[in-house]
C-alpha positions in Angstrom: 7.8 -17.2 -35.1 4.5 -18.8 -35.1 1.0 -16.6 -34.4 -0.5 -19.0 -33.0 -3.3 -19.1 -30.3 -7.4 -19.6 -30.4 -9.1 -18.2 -33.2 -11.7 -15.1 -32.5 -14.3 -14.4 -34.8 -15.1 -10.8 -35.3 -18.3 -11.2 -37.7 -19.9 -8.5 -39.0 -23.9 -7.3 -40.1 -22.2 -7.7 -43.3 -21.7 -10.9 -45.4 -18.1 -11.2 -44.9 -16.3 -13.1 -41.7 -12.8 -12.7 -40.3 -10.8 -14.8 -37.5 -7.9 -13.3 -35.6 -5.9 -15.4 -33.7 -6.2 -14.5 -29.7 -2.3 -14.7 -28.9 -1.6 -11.4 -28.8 -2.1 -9.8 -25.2 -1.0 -7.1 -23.3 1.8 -7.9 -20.6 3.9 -5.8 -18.4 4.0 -1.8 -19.1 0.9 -1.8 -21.3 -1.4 -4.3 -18.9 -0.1 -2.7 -15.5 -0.1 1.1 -16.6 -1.8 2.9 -14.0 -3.6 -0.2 -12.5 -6.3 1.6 -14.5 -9.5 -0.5 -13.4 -13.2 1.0 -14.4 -14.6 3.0 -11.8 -11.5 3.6 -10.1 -10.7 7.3 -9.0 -7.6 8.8 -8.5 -7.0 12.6 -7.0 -5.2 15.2 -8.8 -4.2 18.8 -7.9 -4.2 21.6 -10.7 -1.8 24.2 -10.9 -4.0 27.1 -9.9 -4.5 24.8 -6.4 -8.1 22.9 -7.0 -8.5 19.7 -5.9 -10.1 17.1 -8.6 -9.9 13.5 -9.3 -10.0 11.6 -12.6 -12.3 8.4 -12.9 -11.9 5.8 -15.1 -15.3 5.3 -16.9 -14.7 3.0 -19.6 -12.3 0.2 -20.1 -12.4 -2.0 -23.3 -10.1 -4.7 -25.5 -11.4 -5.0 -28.3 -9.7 -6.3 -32.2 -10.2 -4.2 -35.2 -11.0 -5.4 -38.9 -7.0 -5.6 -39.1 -6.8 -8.2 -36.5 -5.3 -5.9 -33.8 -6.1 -6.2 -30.2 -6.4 -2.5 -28.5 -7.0 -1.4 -25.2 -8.7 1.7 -24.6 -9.3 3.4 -20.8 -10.8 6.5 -20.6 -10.3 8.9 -17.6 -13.0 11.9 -17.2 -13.6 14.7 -15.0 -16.8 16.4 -14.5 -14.8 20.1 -13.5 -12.8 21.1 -14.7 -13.8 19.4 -18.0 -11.0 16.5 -18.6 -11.4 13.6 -21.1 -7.9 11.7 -21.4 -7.8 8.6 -23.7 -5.2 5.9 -22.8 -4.6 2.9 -25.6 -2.5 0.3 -26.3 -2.1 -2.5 -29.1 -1.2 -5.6 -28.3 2.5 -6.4 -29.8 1.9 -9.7 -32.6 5.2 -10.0 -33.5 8.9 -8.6 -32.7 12.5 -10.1 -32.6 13.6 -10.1 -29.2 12.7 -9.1 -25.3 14.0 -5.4 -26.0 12.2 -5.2 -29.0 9.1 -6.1 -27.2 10.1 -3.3 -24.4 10.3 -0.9 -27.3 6.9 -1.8 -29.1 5.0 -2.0 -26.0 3.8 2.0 -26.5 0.9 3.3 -24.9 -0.7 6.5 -26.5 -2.4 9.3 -24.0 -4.5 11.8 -25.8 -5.4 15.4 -23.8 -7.6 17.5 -25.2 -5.0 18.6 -28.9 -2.1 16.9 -27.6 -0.9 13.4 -27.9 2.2 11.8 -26.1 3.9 8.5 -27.0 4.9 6.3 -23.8 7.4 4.1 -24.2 8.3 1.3 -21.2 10.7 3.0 -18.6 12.3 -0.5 -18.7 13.5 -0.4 -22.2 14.4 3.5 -22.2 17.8 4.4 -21.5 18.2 5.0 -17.9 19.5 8.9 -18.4 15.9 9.3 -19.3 14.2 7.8 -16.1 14.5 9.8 -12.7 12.6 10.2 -9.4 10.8 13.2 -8.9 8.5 14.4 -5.9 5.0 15.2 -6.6 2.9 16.9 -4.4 4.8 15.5 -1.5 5.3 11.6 -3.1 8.6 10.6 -4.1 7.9 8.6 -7.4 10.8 6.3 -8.8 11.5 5.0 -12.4 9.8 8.7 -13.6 9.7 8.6 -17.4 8.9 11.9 -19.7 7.1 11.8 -22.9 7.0 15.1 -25.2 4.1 16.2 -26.4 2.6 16.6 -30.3 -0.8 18.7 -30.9 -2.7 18.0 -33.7 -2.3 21.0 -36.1 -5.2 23.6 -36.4 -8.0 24.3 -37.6 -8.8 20.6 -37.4 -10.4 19.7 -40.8 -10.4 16.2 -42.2 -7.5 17.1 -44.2 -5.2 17.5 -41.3 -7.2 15.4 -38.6 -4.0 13.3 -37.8 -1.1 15.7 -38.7 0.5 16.7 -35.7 3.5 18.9 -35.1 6.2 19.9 -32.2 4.5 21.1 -28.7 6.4 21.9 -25.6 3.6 20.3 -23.4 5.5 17.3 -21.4 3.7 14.0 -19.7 5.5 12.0 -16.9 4.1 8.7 -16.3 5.5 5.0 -14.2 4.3 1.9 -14.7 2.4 1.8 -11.8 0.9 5.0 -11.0 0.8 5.9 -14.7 0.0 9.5 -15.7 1.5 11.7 -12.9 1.5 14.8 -14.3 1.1 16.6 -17.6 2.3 20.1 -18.3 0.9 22.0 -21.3 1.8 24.9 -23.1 0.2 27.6 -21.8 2.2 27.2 -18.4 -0.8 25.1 -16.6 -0.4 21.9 -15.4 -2.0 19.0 -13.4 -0.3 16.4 -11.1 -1.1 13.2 -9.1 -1.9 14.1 -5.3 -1.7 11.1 -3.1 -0.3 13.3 -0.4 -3.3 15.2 0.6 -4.7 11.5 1.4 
């Protein structure tokens, strides 16, 4: 397979230059996930019954000193307190189309817990469903499990993480529409109060 593409140079203070080559992009699951756009807002409804929305506040592609291209999105609410981080890296290289639908992961990080998405196109489809949220029936549903990172956080153990009961259910196009977490509380997507 060939890398090829335009060359990017990410130059630094220091005396040392590097080009990446600009081929690899996002498509599909990771580009379209959430039609996450900055300054976009979208409504949610906690389990104890308030009414919020998330806003997406920054959006950013960037390549790191390994030649990677990320995107990060973040989504924030002012109360109650949520920070989510969404990110994906670009796939440079993989063997076929499914291989591609398996690489394409996009990580959301809540608060301790992280959740690995995977493209609902390339998961077997025991594991996609429609559920109703909030009175919205959502199609091609997908579930991620959960990971916290393990406590206290010290640099030792800043990215161990172990086994957490907290669940995520995401789609392609809606992305993140709900998370439930451990301690029973949850919060969903509420297009139906609209």
């Amino acid at each position: 397979m060939c890398a090829c593409g335009d060359i990017v140079d990410i130059s630094s203070e220091e005396s040392y230059s590097q080009k990446c080559s600009s081929s690899a992009d996002f498509d599909g699951f990771q580009k379209d996930f959430g039609g996450y756009k900055e300054g976009k807002s979208i409504p949610y409804k906690h389990s104890d019954g308030y009414l919020f929305s998330l806003t997406v506040t920054s959006r950013t592609k960037e390549f790191d000193s390994a030649c990677q291209k990320h995107m990060n999105t973040v989504l924030e609410s002012p109360y109650p307190i949520y920070y989510i981080s969404v990110s994906a890296t670009a796939p440079t290289f993989y063997y076929s189309e499914l291989d591609q639908l398996r690489n394409d992961a996009v990580v959301v990080k809540v608060g301790q817990y992280t959740f690995a998405l995977q493209n609902p196109k390339g998961l077997d489809s025991t594991k996609v469903s429609t559920m109703e949220i909030n009175g919205v029936k959502y199609t091609d549903v997908a579930v991620s499990n959960g990971r916290k990172y393990k406590q206290p956080y010290t640099s030792v153990n800043q990215y161990s993480t172990e086994e957490s009961d907290a669940k995520l259910y995401y789609q392609t196009k809606k992305g993140i529409l709900k998370i439930e977490l451990e301690d029973g509380s949850s919060i969903a997507i509420n297009e139906g109060d609209k």
